[in-house]
N, C-alpha and C positions, 0 to 999 in steps of 0.2 A: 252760516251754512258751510260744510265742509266741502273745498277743496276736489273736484274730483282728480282721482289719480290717473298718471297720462296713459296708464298702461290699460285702463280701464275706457279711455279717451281713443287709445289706437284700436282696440277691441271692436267698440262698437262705430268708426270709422269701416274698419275691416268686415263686418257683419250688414252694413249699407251698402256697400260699394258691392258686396257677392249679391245682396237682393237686387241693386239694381243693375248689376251687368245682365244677370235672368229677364229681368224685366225687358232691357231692352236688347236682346236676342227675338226678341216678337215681331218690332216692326223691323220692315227689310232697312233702312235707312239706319236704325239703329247700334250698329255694329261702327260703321262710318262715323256718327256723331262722338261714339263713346273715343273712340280713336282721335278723333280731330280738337274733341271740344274737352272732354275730359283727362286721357290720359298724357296731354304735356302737363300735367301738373304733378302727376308723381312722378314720370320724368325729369322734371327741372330738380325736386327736390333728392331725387336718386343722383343727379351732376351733384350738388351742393355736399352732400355726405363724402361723395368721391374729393370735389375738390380740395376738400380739408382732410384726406387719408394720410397723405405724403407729410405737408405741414407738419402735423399731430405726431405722426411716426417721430419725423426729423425732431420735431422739439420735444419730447413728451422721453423718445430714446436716450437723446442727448441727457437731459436734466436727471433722468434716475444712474445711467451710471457716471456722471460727474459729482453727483453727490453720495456715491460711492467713497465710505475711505480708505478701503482695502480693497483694490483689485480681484485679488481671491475671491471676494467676495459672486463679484458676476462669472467668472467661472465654474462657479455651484450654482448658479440659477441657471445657465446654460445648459448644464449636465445634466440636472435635476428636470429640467423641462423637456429637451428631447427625448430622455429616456421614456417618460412619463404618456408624451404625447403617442411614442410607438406603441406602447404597451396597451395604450388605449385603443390604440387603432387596430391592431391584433384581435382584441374583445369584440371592435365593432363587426372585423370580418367573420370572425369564428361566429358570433349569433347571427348574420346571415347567409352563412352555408349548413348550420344548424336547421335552421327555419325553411328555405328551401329545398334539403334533401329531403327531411321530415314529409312537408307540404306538398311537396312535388306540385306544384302549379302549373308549371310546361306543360303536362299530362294533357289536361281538359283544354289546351287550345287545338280547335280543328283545322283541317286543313283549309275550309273557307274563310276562316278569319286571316291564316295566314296568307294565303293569296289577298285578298283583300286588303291589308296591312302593306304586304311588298308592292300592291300596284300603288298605292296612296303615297306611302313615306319614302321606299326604297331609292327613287331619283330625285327627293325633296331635294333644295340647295343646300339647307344645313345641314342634312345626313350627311353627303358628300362633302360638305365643308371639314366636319368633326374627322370622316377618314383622310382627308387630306392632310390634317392636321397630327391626327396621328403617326403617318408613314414620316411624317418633317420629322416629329420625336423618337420616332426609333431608328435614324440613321446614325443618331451621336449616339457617344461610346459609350462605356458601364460609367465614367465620369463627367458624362457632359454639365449636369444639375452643378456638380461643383464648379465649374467652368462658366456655367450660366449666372453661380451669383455674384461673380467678382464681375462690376462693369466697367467698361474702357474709357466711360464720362458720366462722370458725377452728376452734369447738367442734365444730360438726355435719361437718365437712371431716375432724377427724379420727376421727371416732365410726363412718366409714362407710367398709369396706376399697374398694368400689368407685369410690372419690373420690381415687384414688392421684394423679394427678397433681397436684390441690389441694393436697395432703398435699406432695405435693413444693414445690410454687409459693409455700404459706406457709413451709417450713421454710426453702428458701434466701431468702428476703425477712429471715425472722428472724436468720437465720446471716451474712447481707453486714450487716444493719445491726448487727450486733455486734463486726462488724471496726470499723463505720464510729465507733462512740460512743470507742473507741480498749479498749486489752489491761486498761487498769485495771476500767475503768468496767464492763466488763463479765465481769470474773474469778468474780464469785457464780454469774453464770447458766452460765457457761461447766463451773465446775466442776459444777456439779447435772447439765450434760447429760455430761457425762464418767464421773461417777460412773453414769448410769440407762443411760448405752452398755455399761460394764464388768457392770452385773446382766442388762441383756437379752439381752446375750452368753451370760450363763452358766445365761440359759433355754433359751437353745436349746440348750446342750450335753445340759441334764437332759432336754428335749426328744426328744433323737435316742436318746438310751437306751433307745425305745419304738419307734422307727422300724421295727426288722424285723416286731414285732409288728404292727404298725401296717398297713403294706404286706402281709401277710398279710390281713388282714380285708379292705380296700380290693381288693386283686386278687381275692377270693376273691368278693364281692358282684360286682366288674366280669363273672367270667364265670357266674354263676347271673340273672344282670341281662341277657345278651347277646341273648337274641331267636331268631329263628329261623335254624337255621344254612343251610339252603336257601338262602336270599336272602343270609345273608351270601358263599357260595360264588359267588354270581351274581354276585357284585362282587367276586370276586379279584383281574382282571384291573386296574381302577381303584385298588381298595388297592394292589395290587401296583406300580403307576406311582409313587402317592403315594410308599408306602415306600420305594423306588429315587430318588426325589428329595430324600428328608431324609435315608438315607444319603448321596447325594454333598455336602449339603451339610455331613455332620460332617465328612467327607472335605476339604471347601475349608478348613473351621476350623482343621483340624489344620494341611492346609497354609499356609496364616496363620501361625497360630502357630510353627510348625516355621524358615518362612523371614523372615516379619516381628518375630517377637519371638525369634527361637534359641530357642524354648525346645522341649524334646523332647517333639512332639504326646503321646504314649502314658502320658508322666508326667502331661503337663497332662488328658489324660480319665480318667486313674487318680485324680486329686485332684481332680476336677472328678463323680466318678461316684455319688458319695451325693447330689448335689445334685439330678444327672438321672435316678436311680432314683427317688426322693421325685417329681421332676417326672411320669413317668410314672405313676404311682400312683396320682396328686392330680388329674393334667390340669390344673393353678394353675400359672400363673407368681409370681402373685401369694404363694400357702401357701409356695411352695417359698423364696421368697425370701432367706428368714430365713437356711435352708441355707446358697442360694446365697452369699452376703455372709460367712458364715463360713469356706467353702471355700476362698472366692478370696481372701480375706485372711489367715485363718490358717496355709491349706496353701500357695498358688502363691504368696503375698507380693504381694499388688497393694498400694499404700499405702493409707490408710484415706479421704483427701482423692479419690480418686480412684473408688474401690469404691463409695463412701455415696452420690456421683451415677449412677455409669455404671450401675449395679447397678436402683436403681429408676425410675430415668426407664426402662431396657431392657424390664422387665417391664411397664410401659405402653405404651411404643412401638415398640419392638422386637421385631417377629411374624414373624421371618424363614419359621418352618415354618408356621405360619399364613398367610402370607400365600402361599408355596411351592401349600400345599394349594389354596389359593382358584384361584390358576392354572390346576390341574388338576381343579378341582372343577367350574370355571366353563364349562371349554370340553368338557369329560368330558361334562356337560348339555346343550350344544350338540349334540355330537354325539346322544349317545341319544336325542334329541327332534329331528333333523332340523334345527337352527337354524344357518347357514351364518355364519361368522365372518369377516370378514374383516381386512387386517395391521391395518389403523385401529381395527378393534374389540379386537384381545390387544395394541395397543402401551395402549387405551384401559383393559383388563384392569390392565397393567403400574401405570400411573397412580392409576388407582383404589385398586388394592389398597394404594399403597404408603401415601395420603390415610389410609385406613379405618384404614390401622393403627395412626396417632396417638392416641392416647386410647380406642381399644380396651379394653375390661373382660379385667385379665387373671386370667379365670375358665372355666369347664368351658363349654362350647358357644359361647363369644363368637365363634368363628368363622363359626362359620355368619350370626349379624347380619351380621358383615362381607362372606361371600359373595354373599347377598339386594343388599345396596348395589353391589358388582361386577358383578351380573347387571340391576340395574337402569340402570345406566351404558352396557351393551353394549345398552340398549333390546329385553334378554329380555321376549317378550308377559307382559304381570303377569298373563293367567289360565292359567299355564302355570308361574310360579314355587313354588306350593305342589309342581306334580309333581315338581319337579326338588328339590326338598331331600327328596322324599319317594326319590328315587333314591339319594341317597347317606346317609340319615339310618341307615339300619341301619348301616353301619359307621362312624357320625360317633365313636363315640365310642373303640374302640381305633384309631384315626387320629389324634384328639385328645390322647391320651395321647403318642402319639411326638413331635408335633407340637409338644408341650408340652416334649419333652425339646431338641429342637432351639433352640425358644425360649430356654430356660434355657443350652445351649451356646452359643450366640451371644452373648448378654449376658457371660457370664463372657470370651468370645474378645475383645469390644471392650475391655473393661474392660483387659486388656494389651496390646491396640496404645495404646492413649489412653496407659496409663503408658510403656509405651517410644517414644514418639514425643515424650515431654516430657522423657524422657531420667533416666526411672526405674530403679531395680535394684529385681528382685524378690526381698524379706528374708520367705521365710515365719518362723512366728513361732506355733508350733502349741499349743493350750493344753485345757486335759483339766478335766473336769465337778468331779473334786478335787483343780485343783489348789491350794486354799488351804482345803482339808479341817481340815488340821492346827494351822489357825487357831480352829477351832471345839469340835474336840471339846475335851474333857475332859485336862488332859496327867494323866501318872500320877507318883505321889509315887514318889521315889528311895527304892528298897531294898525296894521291894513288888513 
């Protein structure tokens, strides 16, 4: 009998755990259990993905440009990938200030829903959290994000998942100067990060062994966790925009892929699809990573010098659905509160969002800081921006999740324009949680 596939295994994990968080939404007790009894277990398994982020970066970075032999060489994967990730992220904004001005959503929210919305969300602790978090970000300068990714200790830079691009800044520092001492001199270190790349590797395999379970618990808390469904109905209309704009953009990816790299969009989201179901799940770009970077190198064959960059520098700066979302989040606001926009203020939207997304936290709600910063740009009245996240705060979070999956496809999609614009073949190279099982156990004595 064939093998079922894991992505087919996370699926219908994820399709249980939404029946039975429904289900148990019925009895009053039932929200508690799901919380106490079920959801440490896609917890634990969302720590374990995290645990192994930094590791995986650290070696996985190290080993592709040490086995670089031309320098040059990562200075065109670098180019070639921020340019690439901007450009994409421009697309993501411009199709949702397309879709929102078209749609006008704002329109049809009445004024009792918005009262309604501002007495529920507007004093929540995390609304208040996310604007507090914003004003911290906007007191540094036009250069603070540069500033922010050089860190002052190596130690504390990798101790902290929210310090990713640190994480990245000292790993390539340590990884060009190990080209630079030359191949001998640095063969000891080089081997130690090779060998800790081949074991983190083969964490995440043991890793995803757990995954349908895992995504079970996680979906299942997401909807006993969901809030009141009244207000979420009131905002169909705005979900529904959002939704239709991170579909068109899997749509652009595929076509990317399809025309820019040959490669057949349906295979590339079929081996691309454990990575975006985990992303949905998790809402992390950051948790999913680990996934991600196994996928695209084991399953599509991205080279490994090429993945270990595009891969996590993506998940810190590249927010194509997030920043999508922010488009239609920001002017969605506009409208339902009367605030007249004009082109200088959504080309001003465009800009902003694309700045905010640099060193973005890739975590569960970072978007919304970055929307705050957006709305603060278009010169939104600041005693007016508590209401407006409190307008879309009920459905931030299954918007987040998709948002999250988009993120995650994008990253994997640049990762093979960057290899085939260098004039890469993609050699996947698929490899299984046993395959050096036989190495360990016990053999058995001939004739027994």
């Amino acid at each position: 009998m064939k093998k079922l596939e894991l992505h087919w295994k996370i699926l219908i994990g994820m399709i249980l755990g939404i029946i039975f968080g429904f289900v148990m939404t019925y009895p009053s007790w039932g929200s508690q259990f799901v919380q106490d009894w079920i959801n440490p277990f896609g917890s634990i398994f969302v720590k374990l993905l995290k645990l192994i982020a930094i590791p995986l970066i650290l070696a996985s970075l190290i080993k592709g440009i040490s086995d670089l032999k031309d320098i040059s060489q990562f200075r065109n994967i670098g180019v070639r990938t921020i340019v690439i990730y901007m450009v994409t992220t421009v697309v993501a904004i411009t199709i949702g200030l397309v879709l929102v001005n078209a749609l006008k959503p704002g329109d049809g929210i009445s004024q009792d829903t918005i009262d309604k919305l501002t007495e529920t969300y507007a004093s929540d602790a995390q609304v208040t959290s996310k604007l507090e978090e914003a004003f911290r970000q906007k007191e540094g300068g036009p250069l603070q994000f540069l500033e922010d990714m050089v860190p002052d200790n190596a130690f504390s830079a990798l101790s902290d998942n929210g310090l990713m691009l640190q994480v990245i800044f000292f790993t390539i520092f340590l990884g060009i100067c190990m080209l630079l001492v030359g191949e001998e001199r640095s063969k000891p270190l080089k081997d130690f990060f090779d060998a800790l790349n081949e074991v983190v590797l083969k964490m995440v395999d043991l890793i995803m062994l757990s995954a349908p379970v895992a995504v079970f618990a996680l979906l299942a808390n997401v909807v006993v966790t969901s809030g009141d469904p009244d207000l979420l109905l009131a905002l169909l209309k705005y979900s529904g925009v959002v939704v239709l704009g991170l579909v068109l953009m899997i749509l652009f990816y595929s076509l990317v892929v399809g025309t820019f790299t040959r490669y057949n969009p349906w295979t590339f989201l079929s081996r691309i699809s454990p990575a975006q179901l985990l992303a949905f799940s998790t809402s992390s770009s950051a948790a999913t990573l680990p996934v991600t970077m196994e996928r695209v190198e084991e399953h599509i064959g991205v080279n490994k010098d090429i993945s270990s960059f595009v891969l996590p520098v993506g998940a810190t700066i590249n927010m194509d659905g997030t920043s999508l979302y922010q488009g239609v989040a920001a002017v969605f606001i506009s409208q339902a509160l009367g605030f007249d926009l004009s082109l200088t203020d959504q080309l001003m939207i465009v800009l902003t969002a694309l700045l905010a997304s640099i060193g973005s936290a890739a975590v569960p709600g970072a978007g919304m800081v970055m929307l705050v910063i957006v709305l603060e740009a278009i010169q939104f009245p600041a005693d007016k921006l508590a209401i407006g996240l409190a307008l879309i705060f009920a459905v931030d979070r299954p918007l987040d999740m998709l948002r999250t999956v988009v993120n995650v496809t994008g990253d994997a999609t640049v990762s093979m324009m960057v290899s085939k614009s260098l004039g890469r073949k993609l050699v996947p190279a698929v490899r299984e949680w046993d395959d050096h099982l036989d190495e360990v156990l016990p053999k058995k004595k001939k004739g027994k």
